[in-house]
C-alpha positions in Angstrom: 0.0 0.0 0.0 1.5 3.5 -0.8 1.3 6.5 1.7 -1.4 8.7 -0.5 -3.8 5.6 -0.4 -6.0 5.1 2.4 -7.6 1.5 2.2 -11.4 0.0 2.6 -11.4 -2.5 5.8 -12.7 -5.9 4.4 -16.5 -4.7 5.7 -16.4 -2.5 2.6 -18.1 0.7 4.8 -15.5 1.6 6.6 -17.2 1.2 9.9 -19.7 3.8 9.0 -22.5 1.7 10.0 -23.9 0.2 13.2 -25.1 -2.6 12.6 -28.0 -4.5 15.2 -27.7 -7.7 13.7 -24.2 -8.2 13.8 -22.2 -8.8 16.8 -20.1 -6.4 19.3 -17.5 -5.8 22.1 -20.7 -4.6 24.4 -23.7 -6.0 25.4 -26.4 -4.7 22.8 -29.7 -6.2 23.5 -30.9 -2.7 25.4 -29.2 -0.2 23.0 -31.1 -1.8 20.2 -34.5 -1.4 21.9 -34.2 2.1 22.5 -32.5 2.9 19.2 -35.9 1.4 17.7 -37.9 3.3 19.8 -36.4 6.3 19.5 -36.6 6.6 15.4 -40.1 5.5 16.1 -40.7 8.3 18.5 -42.8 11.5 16.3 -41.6 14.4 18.7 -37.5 13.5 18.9 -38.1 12.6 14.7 -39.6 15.9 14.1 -36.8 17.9 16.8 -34.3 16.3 14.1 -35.7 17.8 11.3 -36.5 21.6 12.7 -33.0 21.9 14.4 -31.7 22.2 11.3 -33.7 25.3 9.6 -31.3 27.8 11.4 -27.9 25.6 10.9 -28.7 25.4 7.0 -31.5 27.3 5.9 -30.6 30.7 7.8 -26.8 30.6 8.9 -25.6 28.6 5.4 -23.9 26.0 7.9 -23.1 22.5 7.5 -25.9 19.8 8.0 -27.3 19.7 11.5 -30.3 17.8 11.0 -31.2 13.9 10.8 -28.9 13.3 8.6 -26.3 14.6 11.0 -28.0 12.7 14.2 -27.8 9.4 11.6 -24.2 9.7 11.2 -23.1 10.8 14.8 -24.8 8.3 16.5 -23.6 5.6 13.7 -19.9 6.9 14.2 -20.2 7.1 18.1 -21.5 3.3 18.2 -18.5 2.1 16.1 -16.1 4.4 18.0 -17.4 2.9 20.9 -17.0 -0.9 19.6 -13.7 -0.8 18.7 -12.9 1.1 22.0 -14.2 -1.6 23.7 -12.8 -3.9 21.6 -9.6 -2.6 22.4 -9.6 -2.7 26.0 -10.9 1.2 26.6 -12.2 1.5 30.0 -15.4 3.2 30.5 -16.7 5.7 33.6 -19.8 7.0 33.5 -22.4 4.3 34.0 -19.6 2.1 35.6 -19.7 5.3 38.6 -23.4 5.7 38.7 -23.8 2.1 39.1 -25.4 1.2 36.2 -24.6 -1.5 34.0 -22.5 -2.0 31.0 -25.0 -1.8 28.6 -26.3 1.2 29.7 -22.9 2.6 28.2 -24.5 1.7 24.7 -27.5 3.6 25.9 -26.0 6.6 27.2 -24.4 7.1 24.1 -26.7 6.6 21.5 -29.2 9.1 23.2 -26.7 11.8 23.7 -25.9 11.5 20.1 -29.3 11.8 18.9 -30.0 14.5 20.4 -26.6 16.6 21.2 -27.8 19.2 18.8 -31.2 19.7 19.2 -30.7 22.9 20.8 -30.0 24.2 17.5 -33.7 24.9 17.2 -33.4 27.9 19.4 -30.7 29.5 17.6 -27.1 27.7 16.1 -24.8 29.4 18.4 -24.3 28.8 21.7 -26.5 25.6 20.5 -25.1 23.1 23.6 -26.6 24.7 25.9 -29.8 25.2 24.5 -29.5 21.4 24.0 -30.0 20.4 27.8 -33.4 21.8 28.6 -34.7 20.1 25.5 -32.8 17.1 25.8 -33.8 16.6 29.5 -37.7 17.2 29.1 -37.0 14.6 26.0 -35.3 12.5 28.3 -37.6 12.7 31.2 -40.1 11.1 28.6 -38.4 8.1 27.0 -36.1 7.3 30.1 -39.1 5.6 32.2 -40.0 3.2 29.0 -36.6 1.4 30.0 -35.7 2.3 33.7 -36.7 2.9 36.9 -36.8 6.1 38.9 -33.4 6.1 40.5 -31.7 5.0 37.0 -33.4 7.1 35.0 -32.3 9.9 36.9 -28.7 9.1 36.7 -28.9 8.0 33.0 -30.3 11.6 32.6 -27.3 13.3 33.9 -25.0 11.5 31.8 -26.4 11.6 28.7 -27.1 15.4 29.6 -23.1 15.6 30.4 -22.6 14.0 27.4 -24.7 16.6 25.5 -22.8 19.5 27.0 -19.3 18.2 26.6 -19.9 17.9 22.6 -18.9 21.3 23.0 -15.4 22.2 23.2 -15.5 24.7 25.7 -16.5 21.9 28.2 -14.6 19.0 29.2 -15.5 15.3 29.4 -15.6 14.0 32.5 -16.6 10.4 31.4 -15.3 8.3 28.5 -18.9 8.2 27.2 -18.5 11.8 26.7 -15.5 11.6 25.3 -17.4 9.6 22.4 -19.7 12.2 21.4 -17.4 14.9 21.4 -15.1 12.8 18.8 -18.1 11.0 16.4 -19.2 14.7 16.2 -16.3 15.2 14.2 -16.3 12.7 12.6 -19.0 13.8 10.1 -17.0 15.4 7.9 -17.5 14.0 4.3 -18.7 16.2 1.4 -21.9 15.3 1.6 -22.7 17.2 4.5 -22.0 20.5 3.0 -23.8 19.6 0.1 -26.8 22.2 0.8 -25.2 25.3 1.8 -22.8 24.3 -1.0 -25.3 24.6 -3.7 -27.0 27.5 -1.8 -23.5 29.4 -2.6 -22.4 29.3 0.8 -18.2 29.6 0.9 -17.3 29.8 4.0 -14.1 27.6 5.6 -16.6 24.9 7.3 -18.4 24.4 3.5 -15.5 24.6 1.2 -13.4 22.2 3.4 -16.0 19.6 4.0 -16.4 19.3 0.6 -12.4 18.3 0.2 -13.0 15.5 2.6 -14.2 12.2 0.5 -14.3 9.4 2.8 -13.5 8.9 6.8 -13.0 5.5 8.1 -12.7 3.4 11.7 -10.5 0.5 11.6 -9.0 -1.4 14.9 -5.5 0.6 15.4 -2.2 -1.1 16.4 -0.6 1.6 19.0 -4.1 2.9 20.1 -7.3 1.0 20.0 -8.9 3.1 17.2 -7.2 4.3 13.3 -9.4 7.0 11.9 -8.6 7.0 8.2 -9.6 10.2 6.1 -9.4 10.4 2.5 -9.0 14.4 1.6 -9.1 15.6 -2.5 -7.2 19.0 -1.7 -5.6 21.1 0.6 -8.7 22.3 2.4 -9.5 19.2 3.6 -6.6 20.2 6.3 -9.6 22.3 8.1 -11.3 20.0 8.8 -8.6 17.4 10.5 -6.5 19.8 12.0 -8.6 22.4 13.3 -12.0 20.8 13.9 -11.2 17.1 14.6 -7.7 18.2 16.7 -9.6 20.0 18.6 -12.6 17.8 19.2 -9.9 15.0 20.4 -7.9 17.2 22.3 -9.6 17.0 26.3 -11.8 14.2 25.2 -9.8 11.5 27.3 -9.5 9.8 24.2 -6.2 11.2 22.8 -4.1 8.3 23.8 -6.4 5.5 22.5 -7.7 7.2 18.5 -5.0 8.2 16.1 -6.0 10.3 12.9 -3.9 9.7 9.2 -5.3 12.1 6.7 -4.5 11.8 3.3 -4.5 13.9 0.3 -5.9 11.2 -2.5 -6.0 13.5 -5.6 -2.6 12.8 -7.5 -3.9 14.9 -10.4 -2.3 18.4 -8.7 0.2 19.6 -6.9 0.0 18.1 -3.7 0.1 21.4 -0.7 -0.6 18.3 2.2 0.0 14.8 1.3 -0.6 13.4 4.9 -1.5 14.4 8.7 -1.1 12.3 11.7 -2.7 13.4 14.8 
């Protein structure tokens, strides 16, 4: 393999996709059942497709919608797998006393709705998330737990939420997971909108240099995060946006990041970043 080429794992999606059927470092069995019932659920379904009106529609941002939500919390499962896989410890339900596969749970929640704040206006957006990610949660919690858990799984998918933010620090590993799969949605295709609706600003025109991110098991650290860029502003992206997603997650020592400039048809600014 040369340097400029960044591989397809045998899987063929690059562990882009979690999979329910398939089988995992964690038990799954509850994470499945709520993942159904939440993309059954009309209110949270219908808070996924207004939050993104002012990301797109009125600031010309990148996608903040369902689309988003579908990635993140796809990403943050397979993030989570392979951190698992690779030995990763993990705090936050482990210190509340809940079980492991509420560490599934806490995830998939916060990454389904970490943005919904977004609704009430796209900046300063995390913290707009928590009241209306904790009335949400105060809803769906008591399908699947009692009163004492539900209240602690509330505060840590809520501190989850938050700590997407980089102005707040994870204090859990869970946490940690957000604020990286966040990141992680990089690819063109999320720019595609405010692309087309002549938006140029850095987040648009370097999203759309980014052609393919994937998650392989790593060698020195639990997790490789593979991206494919097609020019220089790709770099945005990895070193500005990912870098400093990773940095204070908890999770620098166990993901490394190899970007790579594919496009051989140019002068090459940035062949390759390791983070």
């Amino acid at each position: 393999m040369s340097d400029t080429e960044v591989p397809e794992p045998p899987d063929g999606n690059g562990h882009r996709i979690y999979d329910p059927e398939a089988d995992h470092s964690f038990p799954d069995e509850k994470v499945n059942r709520v993942l159904e019932y939440v993309r059954a659920d009309e209110e949270i379904q219908t808070y996924l497709e207004a939050q993104n009106v002012n990301a797109v529609d009125r600031k010309r941002y990148n996608d903040h919608g369902s689309k988003h939500i579908e990635i993140v919390t796809n990403r943050a499962l397979c993030l989570y797998d392979l951190l698992k896989a690779g030995g990763v410890d993990f705090n936050g339900a482990k210190q509340q006393g809940l079980e492991e596969a509420d560490e599934a749970v806490i995830i998939a929640l916060a990454a389904t709705l970490h943005d919904v704040g977004h609704l009430v206006h796209r900046d300063e957006h995390a913290y707009y998330s928590i009241p209306l990610a904790a009335d949400i949660l105060q809803r769906i919690l008591p399908e699947f737990y009692g009163l004492a858990d539900s209240v602690r799984m509330k505060g840590e998918v809520l501190h989850a939420i938050l700590c997407h933010h980089t102005a707040e620090t994870p204090l859990t590993t869970e946490a940690g997971v957000i604020r990286v799969a966040d990141a992680l949605d990089m690819e063109r295709g999320r720019s595609r909108i405010p692309y087309e609706q002549g938006g140029r600003g850095i987040n648009t025109l370097s999203s759309q240099a980014i052609d393919r991110v994937s998650l392989h098991p790593g060698t020195a650290s639990a997790v490789m995060v593979e991206i494919a860029m097609t020019n220089a502003a790709g770099v945005y992206q990895v070193d500005n946006l990912l870098k400093s997603k990773l940095k204070g997650s908890g999770l620098e020592d166990d993901i490394r990041i190899v970007a790579v400039n594919t496009n051989e048809a140019r002068e090459q600014l940035v062949e390759r970043i390791e983070l």
